[in-house]
C-alpha positions in Angstrom: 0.0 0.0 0.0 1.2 3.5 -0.9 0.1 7.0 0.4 -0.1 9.8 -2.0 -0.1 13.0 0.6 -0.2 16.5 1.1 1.2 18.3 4.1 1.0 21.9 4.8 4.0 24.3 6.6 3.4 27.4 9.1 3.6 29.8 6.2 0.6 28.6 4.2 2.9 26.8 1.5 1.8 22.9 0.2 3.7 20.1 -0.6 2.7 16.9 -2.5 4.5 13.7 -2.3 3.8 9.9 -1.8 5.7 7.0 0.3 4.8 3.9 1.8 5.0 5.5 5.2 3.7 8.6 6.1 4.8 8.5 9.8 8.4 8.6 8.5 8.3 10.3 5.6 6.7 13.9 7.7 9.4 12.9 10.0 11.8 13.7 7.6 10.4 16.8 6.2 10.2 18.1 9.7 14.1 17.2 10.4 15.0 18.9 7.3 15.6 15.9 5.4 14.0 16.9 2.3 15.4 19.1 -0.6 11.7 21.4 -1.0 10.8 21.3 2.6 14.4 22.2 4.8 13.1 25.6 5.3 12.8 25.0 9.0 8.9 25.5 9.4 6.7 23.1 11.1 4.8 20.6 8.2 1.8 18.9 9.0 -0.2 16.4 7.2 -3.5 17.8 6.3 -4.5 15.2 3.5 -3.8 11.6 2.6 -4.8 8.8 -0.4 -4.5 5.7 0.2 -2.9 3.4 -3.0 -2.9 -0.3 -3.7 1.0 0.3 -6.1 4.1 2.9 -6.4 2.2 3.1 -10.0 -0.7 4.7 -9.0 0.6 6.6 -6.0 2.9 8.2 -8.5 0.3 8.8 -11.1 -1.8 10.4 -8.8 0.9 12.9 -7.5 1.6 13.8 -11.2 -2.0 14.3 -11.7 -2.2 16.8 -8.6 0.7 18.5 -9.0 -0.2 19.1 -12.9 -3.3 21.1 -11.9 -0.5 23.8 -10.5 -3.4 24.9 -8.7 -3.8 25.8 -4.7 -7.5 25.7 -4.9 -7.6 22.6 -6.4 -5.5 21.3 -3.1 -7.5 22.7 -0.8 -10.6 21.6 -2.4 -9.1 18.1 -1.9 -8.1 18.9 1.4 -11.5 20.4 2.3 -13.7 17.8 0.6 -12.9 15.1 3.3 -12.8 12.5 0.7 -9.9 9.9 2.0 -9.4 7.1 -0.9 
């Protein structure tokens, strides 16, 4: 099972990624460990998707971060839908 996620810093600013653990993979954006996210703000998860493959996680990041669009983020975030 994979995770396609979004997580959300102190400034307002989104990222998208996926991993097979979320747990450890916020960890690491939180301890700097990530090229986009060592800015040294607090991220938190604010929306997940659950994936059966790396495939489709993948595809699915693509797809959100192709719509380059914050309102399309937070109207995933804000729908409540969990897949």
């Amino acid at each position: 099972m994979y995770f396609v996620y979004i997580i959300k810093n102190t400034e307002g600013k989104y990222y998208v990624g996926y991993t097979k653990n979320i747990r450890e993979r916020l960890e690491r954006h939180n301890k700097n460990r990530s090229d986009f996210t060592k800015n040294k703000v607090k991220w938190n998860l604010v929306y997940k998707e659950r994936l059966l493959n790396k495939g489709d996680a993948i595809k699915r990041e693509n797809y959100i971060k192709s719509q380059k669009s914050k309102k399309f983020i937070e109207s995933l975030i804000y729908s409540g839908v969990e897949k």
